[in-house]
C-alpha positions, 0 to 999 in steps of 0.5 A: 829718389836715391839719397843723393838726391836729396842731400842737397840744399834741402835735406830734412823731414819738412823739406821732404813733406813740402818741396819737388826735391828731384827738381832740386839743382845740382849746381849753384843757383846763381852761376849755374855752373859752379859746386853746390858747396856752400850753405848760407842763411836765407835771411843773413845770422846778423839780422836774426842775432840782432834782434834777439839782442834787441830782444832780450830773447835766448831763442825764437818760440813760433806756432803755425795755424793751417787747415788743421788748426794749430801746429807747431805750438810753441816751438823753438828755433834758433837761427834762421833758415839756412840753405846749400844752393851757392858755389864759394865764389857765388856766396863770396860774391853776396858775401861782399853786399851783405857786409857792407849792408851789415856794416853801413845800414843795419848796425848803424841804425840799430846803435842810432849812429850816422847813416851813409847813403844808400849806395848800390851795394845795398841795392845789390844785397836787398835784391840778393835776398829778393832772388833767394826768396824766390827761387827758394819758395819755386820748389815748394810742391804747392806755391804760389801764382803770383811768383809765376808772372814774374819768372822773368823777372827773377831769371834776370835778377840772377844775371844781375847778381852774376854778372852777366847783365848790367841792369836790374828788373826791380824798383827797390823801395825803402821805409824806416818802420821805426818811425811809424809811432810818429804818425800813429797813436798808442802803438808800441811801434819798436816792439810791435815791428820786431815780432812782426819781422819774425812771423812764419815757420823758417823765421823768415822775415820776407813776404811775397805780398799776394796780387796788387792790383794797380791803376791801368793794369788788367792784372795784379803785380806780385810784391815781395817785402823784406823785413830787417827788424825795423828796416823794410824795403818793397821791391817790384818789377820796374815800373808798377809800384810807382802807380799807387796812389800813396807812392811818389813819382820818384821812381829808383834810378839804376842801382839806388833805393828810394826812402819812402817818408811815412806817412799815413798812407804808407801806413794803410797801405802796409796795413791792409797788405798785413791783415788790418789792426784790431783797436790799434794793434795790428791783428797778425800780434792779436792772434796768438797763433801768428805771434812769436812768443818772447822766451 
């Protein structure tokens, strides 16, 4: 493989270890067709600066568990992932849902100020960030299945967020997270929801949920989670989530999320997708390995 191969998105020791480099576009990811010439987070620097505001955190300290045991302890990391796989016209064109995210959900609800509605803008970064996750974790050389049955799925996302199709392939769910101490007892629920929004090697706050099975179906339906401090949002292919016992038979119009109310089922439901709590803590924090150390 030359080395101009591999000075694309991906270009460092892990990246080489762990992802099909020569697989690897050489054109933007989202129109296909433009320069890859632009490098931009996974998960936006305002989400991961704010919470180590909301901290009181200088840096990110992570450790890994594998097969091996325990790597990685106690290493630091500054931002978040960042990759080189957008034209300038095609990181422009998120750029203008991130902001208006940043500007109407993320800063506002951080400051405790008034919340606008959730409008399609919004619908357009979460989905955006649903996409990169995606199509980021399909070049790893050992992946995930459940990301294979929804290859459709995430091929039309792209055309949604390029414009060449009008309709979206995700139901998009959302669940204030800072709310779960109302309907839990002796949960330090806004630090605990932090930490957890931190949790793997990149920072990255995303989780492709592993195969759900739903009423009905002979096969599991893969979920991806995205996680922004205490702001989570369930995304999946239309048309399933809405079969679980605890969601509502509301299901998102084109283009708008639905505010799922906490409640105790949605609860377990987070839970159980999490690993289960240890005497009221959920076991991810119990287990130092899993747990960002605040330094």
């Amino acid at each position: 493989m030359s080395e101009n191969n591999k000075s694309t998105a991906f270009n460092d020791k892990y990246y080489e270890e762990h992802f099909n480099l020569e697989f690897l576009p050489k054109k933007c990811m989202l129109c296909q067709s433009g320069s890859l010439n632009r490098k931009g987070h996974l998960i936006p620097k305002f989400i991961s600066t704010q919470i180590k505001k909301k901290l009181d955190i200088p840096t990110l300290r992570y450790s890994t568990v594998t097969d091996q045991g325990l790597i990685n302890e106690g290493r630091h990391r500054q931002d978040t992932l960042a990759l080189q796989f957008l034209c300038d016209n095609c990181e422009n064109r998120l750029g203008l849902a991130e902001s208006a995210f940043s500007n109407s959900q993320f800063r506002p609800r951080l400051e405790g100020a008034q919340i606008p509605d959730m409008d399609r803008l919004t619908h357009d970064f979460i989905t955006s960030i649903a996409w990169k996750y995606a199509t980021f974790n399909s070049f790893k050389k050992v992946g995930s299945n459940s990301l294979s049955r929804i290859e459709p799925e995430i091929e039309k996302a792209r055309k949604y967020l390029a414009g060449e199709q009008e309709s979206n392939p995700f139901d998009i769910y959302f669940i204030n997270l800072e709310r779960v101490s109302e309907v839990m007892e002796n949960t330090d629920s806004n630090r605990f929801l932090y930490n957890i929004t931190l949790r793997d090697r990149e920072i990255n706050p995303i989780q492709l949920i592993g195969d759900t099975w739903f009423p009905g179906t002979s096969s599991g339906i893969p979920i991806i989670t995205v996680r922004l401090g205490p702001l989570c949002y369930i995304i999946a292919p239309s048309g399933h989530l809405h079969l679980l016992r605890c969601m509502p038979e509301e299901r998102p119009s084109p283009h708008n999320i639905v505010e799922l109310e906490v409640t105790q089922d949605i609860i377990n439901l987070l839970i159980s997708l999490e690993g289960g709590f240890i005497d009221g803590i959920p076991s991810r924090i119990n287990n130092p390995a899993m747990e960002y150390e605040m330094r």
